[in-house]
C-alpha positions as CSV (number, residue, x, y, z in Angstrom):
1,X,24.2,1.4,69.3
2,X,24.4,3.4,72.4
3,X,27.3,3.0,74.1
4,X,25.2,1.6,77.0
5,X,23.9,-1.0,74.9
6,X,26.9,-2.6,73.7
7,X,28.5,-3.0,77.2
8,X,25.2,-5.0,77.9
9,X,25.6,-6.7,74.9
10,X,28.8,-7.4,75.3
11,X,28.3,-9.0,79.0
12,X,25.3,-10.8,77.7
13,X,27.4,-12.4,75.1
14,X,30.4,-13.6,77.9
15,X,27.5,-15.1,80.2
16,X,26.3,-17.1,77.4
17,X,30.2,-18.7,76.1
18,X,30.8,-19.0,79.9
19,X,27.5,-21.2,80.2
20,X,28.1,-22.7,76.8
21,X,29.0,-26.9,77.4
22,X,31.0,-28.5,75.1
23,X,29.3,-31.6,74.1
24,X,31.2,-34.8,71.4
25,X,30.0,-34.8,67.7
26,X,27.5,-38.1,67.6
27,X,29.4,-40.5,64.9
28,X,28.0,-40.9,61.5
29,X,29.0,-42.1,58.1
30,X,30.0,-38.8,56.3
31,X,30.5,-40.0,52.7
32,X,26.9,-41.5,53.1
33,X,25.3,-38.0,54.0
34,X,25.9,-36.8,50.2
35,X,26.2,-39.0,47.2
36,X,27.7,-37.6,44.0
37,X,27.5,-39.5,40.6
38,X,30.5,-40.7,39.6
39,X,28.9,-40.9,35.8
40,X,28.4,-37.7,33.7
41,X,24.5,-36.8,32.9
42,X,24.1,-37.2,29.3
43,X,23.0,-33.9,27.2
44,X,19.7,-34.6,26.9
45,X,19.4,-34.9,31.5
46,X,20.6,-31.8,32.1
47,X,18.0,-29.3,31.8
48,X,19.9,-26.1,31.3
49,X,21.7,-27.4,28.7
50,X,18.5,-28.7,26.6
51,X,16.9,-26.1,27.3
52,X,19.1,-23.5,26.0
53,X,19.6,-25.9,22.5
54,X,15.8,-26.4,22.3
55,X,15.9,-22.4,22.6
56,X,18.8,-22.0,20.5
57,X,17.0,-23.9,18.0
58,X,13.6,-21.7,18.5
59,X,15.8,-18.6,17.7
60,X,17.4,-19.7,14.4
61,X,14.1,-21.2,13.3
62,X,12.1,-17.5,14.0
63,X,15.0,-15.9,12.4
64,X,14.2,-18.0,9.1
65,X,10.7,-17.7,9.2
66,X,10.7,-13.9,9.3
67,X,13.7,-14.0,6.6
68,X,11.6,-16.1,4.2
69,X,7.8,-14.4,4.9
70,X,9.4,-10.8,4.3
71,X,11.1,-12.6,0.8
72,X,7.5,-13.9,-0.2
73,X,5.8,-10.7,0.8
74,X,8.3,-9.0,-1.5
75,X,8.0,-11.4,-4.2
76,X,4.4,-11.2,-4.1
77,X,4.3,-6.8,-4.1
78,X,6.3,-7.1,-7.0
79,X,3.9,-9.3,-8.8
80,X,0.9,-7.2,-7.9
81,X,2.5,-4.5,-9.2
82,X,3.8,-5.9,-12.5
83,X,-0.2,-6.9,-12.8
84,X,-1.5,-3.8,-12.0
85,X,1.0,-1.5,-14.3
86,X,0.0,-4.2,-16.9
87,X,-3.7,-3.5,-16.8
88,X,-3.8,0.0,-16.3
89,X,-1.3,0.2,-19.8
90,X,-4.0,-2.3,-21.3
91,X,-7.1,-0.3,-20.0
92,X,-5.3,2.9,-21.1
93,X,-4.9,1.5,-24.9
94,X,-8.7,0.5,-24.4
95,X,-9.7,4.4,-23.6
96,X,-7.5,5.8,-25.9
97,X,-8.7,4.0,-28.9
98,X,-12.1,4.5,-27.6
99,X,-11.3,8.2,-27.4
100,X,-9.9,8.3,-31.2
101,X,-12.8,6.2,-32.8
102,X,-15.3,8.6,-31.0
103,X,-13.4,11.4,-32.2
104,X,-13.3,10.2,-35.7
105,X,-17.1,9.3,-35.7
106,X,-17.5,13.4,-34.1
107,X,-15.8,15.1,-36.9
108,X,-17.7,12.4,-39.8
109,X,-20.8,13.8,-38.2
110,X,-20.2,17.3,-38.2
111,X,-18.7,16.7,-41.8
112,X,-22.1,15.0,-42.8
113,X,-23.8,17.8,-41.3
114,X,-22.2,20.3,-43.1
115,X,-22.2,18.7,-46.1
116,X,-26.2,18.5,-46.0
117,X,-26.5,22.3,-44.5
118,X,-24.2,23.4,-48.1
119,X,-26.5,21.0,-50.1
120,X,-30.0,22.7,-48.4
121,X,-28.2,25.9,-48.9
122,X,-27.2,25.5,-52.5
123,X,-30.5,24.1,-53.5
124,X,-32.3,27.2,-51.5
125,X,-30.2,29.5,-53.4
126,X,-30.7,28.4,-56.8
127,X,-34.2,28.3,-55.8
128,X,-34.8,31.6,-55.2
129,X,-34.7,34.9,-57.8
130,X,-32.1,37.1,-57.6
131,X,-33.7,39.6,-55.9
132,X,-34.7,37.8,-53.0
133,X,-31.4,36.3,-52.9
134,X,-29.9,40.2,-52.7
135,X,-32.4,40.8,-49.7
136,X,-31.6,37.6,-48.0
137,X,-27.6,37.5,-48.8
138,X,-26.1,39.5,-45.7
139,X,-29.0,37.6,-43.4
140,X,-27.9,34.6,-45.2
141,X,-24.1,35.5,-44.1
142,X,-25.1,36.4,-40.4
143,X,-26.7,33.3,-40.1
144,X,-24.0,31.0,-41.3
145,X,-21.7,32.6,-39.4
146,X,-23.5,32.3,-36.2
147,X,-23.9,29.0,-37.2
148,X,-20.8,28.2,-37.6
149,X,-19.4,29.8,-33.8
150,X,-22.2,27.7,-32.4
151,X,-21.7,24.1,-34.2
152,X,-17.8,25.1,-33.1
153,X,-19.3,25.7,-29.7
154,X,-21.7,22.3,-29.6
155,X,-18.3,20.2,-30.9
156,X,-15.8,21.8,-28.4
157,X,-18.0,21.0,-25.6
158,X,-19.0,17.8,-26.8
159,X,-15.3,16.8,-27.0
160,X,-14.3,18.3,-23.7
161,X,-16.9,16.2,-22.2
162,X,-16.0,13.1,-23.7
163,X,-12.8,13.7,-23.0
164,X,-13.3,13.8,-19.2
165,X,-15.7,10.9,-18.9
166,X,-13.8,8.6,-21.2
167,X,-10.4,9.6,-19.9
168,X,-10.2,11.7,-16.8
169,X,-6.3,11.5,-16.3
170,X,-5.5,12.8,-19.7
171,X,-7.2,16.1,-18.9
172,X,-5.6,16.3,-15.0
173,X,-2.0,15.8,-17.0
174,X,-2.8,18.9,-19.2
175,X,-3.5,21.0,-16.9
């Protein structure tokens, strides 16, 4: 404020306490103006206190709801994965034997096969003369070797790719 200002202020404020007039209170019953309860309100009629047990309540009741649904979702991982290991061991055993029966049914083939290529062999030998035979031995020798490297060949592959169709996580641990 300027310092104009307040001295207007300040005689506009003695004009008005000089034309102020006192004037009597008008009588009334004060203790009727407010009542107070002499009684206390019972828990349940005052609404703070409710509110914060109905809340208090709320909490401890959200706290055990979350404390029990992370238990069960626990307990219920755990199970699913007891299951699962459980199968995958069983479906392992499955492929394995699989793998072993097939093997063994493999090597009775090439055995059978062998057996009847030595048996056409033997009976083509005896066969023959002996002359022929001395023309046809080293051809004889060639062949049956060449024979051989590819049967080895056929089985190998044969093997490899049963064993990466009937049991693909055998050959990824290998390597």
């Amino acid at each position: 404020m300027s310092h104009q200002n307040q001295h207007e202020f300040e005689q506009r404020i003695s004009e008005v306490s000089e034309s102020y007039i006192e004037s009597e209170v008008p009588p009334w019953d004060r203790a009727q103006t407010m009542t107070y309860r002499k009684e206390p309100l019972a828990f349940w009629q005052r609404p703070i206190g409710f509110i914060s047990l109905a809340f208090s309540f709320l909490a401890i009741t959200v706290v055990t709801v979350q404390f029990y649904k992370a238990e069960l979702e626990a307990s219920i991982d755990q199970r699913v994965e007891t299951l699962v290991a459980k199968e995958m061991s069983v479906f392992k055993e499955e492929q394995e034997t699989a793998f072993a029966m097939h093997g063994r049914e493999l090597r009775e083939d090439f055995r059978k096969q062998l057996s009847a290529s030595t048996t056409q062999l033997a009976t083509y030998i005896l066969a023959t003369n002996r002359k022929e035979r001395q023309q046809n031995y080293s051809q004889l020798v060639e062949y049956m070797n060449e024979a051989r490297e590819e049967d080895y060949d056929f089985y190998a592959t044969q093997l490899r790719q049963l064993q990466s169709s009937v049991w693909p996580p055998l050959t990824e641990k290998k390597q």
